[in-house]
N, C-alpha and C positions, 0 to 999 in steps of 0.2 A: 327533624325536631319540631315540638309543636308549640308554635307562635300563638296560638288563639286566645285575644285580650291582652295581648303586649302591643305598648306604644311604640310608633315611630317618629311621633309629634312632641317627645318630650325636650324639655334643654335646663343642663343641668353644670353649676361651673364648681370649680373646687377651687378653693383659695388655700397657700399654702405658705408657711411662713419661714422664710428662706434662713438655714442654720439658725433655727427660732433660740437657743437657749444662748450662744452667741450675739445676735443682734438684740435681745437683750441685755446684756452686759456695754455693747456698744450704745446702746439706746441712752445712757447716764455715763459714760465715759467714754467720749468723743478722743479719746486720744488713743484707743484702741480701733479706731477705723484704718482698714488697708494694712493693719500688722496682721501675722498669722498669729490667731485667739483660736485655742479650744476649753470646752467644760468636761471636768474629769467629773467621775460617776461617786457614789459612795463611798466615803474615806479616804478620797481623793486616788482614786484607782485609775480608770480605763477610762479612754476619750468615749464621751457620749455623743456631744456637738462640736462639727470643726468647721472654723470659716474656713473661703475659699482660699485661701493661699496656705493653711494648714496642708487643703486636697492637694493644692498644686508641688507638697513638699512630698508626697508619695504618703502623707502617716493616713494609716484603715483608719477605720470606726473601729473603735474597740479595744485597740492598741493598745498598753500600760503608760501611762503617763509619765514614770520616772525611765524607762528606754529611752523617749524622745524629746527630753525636758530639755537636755544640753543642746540638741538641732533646733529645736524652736524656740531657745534663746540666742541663740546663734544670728537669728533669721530678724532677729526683733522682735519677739515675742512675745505670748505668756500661757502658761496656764493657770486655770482657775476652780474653786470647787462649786460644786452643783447651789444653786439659790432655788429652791422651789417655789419659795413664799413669794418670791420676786416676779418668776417665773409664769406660776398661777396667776397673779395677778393682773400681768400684762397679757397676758393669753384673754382673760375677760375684758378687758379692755379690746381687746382685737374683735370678740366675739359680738361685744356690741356695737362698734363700730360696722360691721357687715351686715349687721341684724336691718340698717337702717336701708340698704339694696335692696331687699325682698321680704313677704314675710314668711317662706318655707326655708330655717335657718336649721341644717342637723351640723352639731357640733361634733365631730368625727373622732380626734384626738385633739392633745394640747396645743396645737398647731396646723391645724389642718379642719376645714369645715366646704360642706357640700350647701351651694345655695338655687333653691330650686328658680328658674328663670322662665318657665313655661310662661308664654302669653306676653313677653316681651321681644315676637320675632318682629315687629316693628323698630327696633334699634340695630345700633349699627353696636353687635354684640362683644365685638373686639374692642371697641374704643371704650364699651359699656364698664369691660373686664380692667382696660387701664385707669378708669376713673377708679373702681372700687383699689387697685392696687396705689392709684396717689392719695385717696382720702385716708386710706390705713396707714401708710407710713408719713405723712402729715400729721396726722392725729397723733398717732402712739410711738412711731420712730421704728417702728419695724418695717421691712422690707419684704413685700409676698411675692407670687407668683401665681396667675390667674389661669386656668384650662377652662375652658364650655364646647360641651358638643350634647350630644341626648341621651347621654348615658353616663351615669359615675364611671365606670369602665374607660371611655372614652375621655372623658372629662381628665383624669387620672394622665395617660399621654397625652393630652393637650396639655395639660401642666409642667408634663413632667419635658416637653421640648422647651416651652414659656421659659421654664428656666434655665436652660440650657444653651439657647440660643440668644443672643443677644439682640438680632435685628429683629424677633417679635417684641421689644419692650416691656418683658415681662405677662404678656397675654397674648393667646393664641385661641383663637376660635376654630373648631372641625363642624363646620356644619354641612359643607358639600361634599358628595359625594369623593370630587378628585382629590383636595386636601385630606380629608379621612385616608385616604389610601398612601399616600406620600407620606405619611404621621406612621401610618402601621409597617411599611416597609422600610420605615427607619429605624422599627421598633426593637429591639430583641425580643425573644417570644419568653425570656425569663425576666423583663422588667415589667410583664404586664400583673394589672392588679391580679389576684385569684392565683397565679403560677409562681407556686413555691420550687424548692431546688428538685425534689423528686419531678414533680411533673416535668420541670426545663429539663432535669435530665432526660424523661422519659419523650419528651416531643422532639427534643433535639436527634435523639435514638431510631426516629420515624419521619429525621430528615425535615421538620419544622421547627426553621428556627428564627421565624421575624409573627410577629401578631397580624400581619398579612396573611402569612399562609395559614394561621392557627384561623381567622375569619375565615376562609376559603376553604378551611378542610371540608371533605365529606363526609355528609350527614351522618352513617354507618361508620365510623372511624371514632364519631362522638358518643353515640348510642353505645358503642358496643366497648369503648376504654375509658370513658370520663365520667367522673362522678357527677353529681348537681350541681357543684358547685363549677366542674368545669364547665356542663352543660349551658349555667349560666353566664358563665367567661363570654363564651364563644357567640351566645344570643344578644350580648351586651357591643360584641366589637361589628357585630352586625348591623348596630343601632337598635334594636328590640329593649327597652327599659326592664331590667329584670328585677334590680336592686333599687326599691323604692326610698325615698329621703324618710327618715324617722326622727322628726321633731320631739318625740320623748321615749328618749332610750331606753328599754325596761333595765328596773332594779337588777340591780347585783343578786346571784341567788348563795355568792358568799364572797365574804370582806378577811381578807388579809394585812395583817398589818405586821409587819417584821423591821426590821436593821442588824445589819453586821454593827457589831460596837467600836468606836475608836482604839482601845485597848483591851487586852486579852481580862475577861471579867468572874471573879473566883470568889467574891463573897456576897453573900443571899441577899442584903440589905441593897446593893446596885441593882444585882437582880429585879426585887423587888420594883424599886422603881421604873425600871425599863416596862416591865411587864404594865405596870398602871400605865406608862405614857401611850403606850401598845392601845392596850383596852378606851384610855379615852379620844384618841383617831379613830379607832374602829367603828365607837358607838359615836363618834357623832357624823359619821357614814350613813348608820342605819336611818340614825331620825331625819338625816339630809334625805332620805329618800322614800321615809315617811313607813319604815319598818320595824320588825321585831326581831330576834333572831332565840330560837329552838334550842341550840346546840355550838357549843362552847370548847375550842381545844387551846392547849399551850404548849410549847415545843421549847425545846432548849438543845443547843450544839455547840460542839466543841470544834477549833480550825482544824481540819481534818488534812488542810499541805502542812502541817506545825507536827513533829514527834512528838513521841510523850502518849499518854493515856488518852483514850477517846470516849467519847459520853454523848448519845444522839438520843433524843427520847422525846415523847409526847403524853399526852394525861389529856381527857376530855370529860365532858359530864354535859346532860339535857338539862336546861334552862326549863322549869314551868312554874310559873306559865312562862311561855315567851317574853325576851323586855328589850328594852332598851336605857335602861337607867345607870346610866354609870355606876353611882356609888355601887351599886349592888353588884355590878357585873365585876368591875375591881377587886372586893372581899372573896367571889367566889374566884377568881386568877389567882388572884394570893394565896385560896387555898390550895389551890391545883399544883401551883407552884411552889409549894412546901412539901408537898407531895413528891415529883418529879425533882428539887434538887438536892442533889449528892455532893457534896464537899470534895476538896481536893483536885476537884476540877479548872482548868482554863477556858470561861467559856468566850466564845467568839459572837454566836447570837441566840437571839429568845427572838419570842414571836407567837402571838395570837390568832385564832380565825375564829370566826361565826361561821355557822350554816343552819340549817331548815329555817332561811331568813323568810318570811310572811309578810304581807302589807298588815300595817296596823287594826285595816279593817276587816281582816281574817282571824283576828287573833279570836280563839276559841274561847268560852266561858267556864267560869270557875267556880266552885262554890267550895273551895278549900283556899283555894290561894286568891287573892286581890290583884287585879292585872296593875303594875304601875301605869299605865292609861285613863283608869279611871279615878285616880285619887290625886293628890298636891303633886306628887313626884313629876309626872308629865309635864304641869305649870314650871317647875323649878328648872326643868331642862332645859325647856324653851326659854325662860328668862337667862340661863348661862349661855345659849346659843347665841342667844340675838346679844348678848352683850359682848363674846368671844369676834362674833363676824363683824362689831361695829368698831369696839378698838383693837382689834386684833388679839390673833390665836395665844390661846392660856393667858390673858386680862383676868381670868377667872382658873386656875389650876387646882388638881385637888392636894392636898398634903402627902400623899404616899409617891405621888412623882419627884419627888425630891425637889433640891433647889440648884442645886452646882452642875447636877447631870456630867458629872467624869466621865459618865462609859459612852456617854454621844460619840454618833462617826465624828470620824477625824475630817475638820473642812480647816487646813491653816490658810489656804486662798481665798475667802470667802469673803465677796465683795457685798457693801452693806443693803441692807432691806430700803431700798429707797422710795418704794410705794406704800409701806406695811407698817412701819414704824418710824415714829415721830423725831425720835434723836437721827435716822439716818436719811431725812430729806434732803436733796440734793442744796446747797447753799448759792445763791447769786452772789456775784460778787459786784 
């Protein structure tokens, strides 16, 4: 395989935030510490996040929440439903708290960020990895888990023992050679980054089945069965940097915005609403990321495990010029969706997307249509934005999202917004 202009000198650590939607909840309810806590998914359905004594009760990831409600009260428990706003929150918090270790910060998931560490082989990198894990759970009350070695690949089982073991205290450095190898032959060759179930099936089928041997295969074994992407696997557990840090992650080239509804929903005026709450997350997506979007669809379904009649449909229409402007993007859903619904129906969910999304500074010119970019519209956005992200989301809402929102998922656990809004700040006593 060919190495030529790949680093061996890179170091690279992954901070990880342990049952983050969990230690969350624990982060303002200290009396959920050391009970078995999970966070059930939309409508209070399937576990999403389980602490550790949920794992140590045998329940999956994914599992239905009312199957294991009666064992996990049993045990002392709880369960709880999903807090995004909450969530989001503390997640930025965590983000800038690492920001202040380095300044090559890529933000990976909600929970998870890669900080680059080249030109710090002067520290003692392990002890470096437990400061960053005491200043973050200090600071925010979450609890991480730090891996560094010279490659994200790497970096990834360093973490992923950091937390698994308890006598590294939550961080693990792989920078030598012997440690790397003691790390990869403990590894299963299906929990390495890049190896989904096909490939573990398929390397375990050719008798490799630790990320040691998957480093050590030969060259001709890779060439001739693995894609780039394993290519890259394999030059990454080698130490070769494949997978560069990317401090600004490209735009979305399309925005999705859906929910299953709390109750089964049969008349257009609910509808309605969902659809505008739909379209105003989506667009304020695009302009967060300083784009337009082309092309506009809306979807509506019916519970398809539920008997009875079924109803699955979509309607789309091209956006010109290009926009981002709420109001207008709303009128045209609403029309879309007068279009698309049929009565007599139970529906379950609606749902919006944008596509042929453009940066702003792409958008073509027009001499029929007015871009909303160059007229008050744009001004108006931005002033609803900046005043939505300073007191918080819909301070500013439009009138067709209604007020009581009945058909919202169903969240009857749902612990209060303690970062996000002012009535539910935690209280001193």
């Amino acid at each position: 395989m060919n190495t030529t202009g790949l680093s061996r000198d890179n170091i690279v650590a992954l901070v990880d935030c342990n049952n983050f939607y969990v230690s969350c909840e624990r982060a303002f309810n200290p009396d959920l510490a050391g009970k078995p806590v999970a966070v059930l998914s939309n409508n209070d359905g399937c576990l999403v996040s389980r602490s550790q004594e949920i794992k140590d009760l045998k329940i999956p990831m994914g599992a239905p929440g009312f199957k294991y409600e009666a064992l996990i009260k049993k045990h002392g428990g709880t369960l709880l439903s999903s807090n995004y706003a909450l969530y989001g929150d503390m997640s930025a918090r965590v983000m800038e708290v690492l920001s202040m270790f380095t300044p090559d910060l890529e933000i990976y998931s909600i929970d998870e960020a890669f900080l680059g560490l080249t030109g710090f082989q002067t520290r003692d990198l392990e002890e470096y990895g437990r400061k960053i894990k005491h200043t973050v759970q200090k600071w925010t009350g979450i609890p991480v888990s730090v891996g560094i070695s010279r490659t994200k690949t790497l970096a990834k089982i360093a973490n992923h023992h950091a937390k698994k073991i308890p006598a590294f205290k939550g961080s693990l450095c792989l920078m030598t050679e012997e440690r790397i190898e003691k790390a990869l032959e403990r590894t299963p060759v299906g929990e390495v980054w890049g190896i989904g179930r096909q490939y573990d099936k398929f390397l375990r089928q050719n008798r490799i089945e630790t990320a040691l041997q998957l480093r050590d295969v030969e060259d001709k074994f890779v060439d001739h069965y693995m894609t780039s992407v394993g290519h890259k696997t394999v030059l990454e557990l080698r130490g070769y940097a494949c997978v560069d840090l990317d401090d600004a992650p490209s735009a979305k080239k399309s925005i999705v915005n859906s929910r299953s509804f709390g109750k089964q929903v049969s008349e257009l005026s609910e509808l309605r609403e969902a659809v505008s709450n739909y379209i105003t997350r989506a667009a304020e997506k695009l302009r967060k990321q300083k784009s337009v979007a082309g092309h506009m669809m809306v979807f509506l379904s019916t519970n398809r495990f539920k008997e009875g009649p079924q109803y699955n449909n979509s309607i789309s229409t091209t956006l010109f010029p290009p926009s981002a402007y709420t109001p207008e993007l709303i009128r045209i859903a609403l029309n879309l969706l007068d279009e698309l619904y049929l009565p007599g129906f139970e529906y379950k969910k609606a749902g919006v997307m944008f596509a042929d999304i453009m940066s702003e500074a792409d958008v073509p010119l027009s001499f029929i249509e007015e871009c909303y970019l160059d007229d008050k519209r744009k001004q108006l956005m931005d002033i609803v934005d900046k005043l939505n992200r300073k007191h918080g989301q819909d301070t500013l809402f439009y009138a067709s999202s209604g007020i009581q929102k009945n058909w919202q998922m169903r969240r009857v656990r749902l612990s209060p917004y303690y970062t996000t809004r002012w009535n539910d700040l935690p209280k001193v006593k």
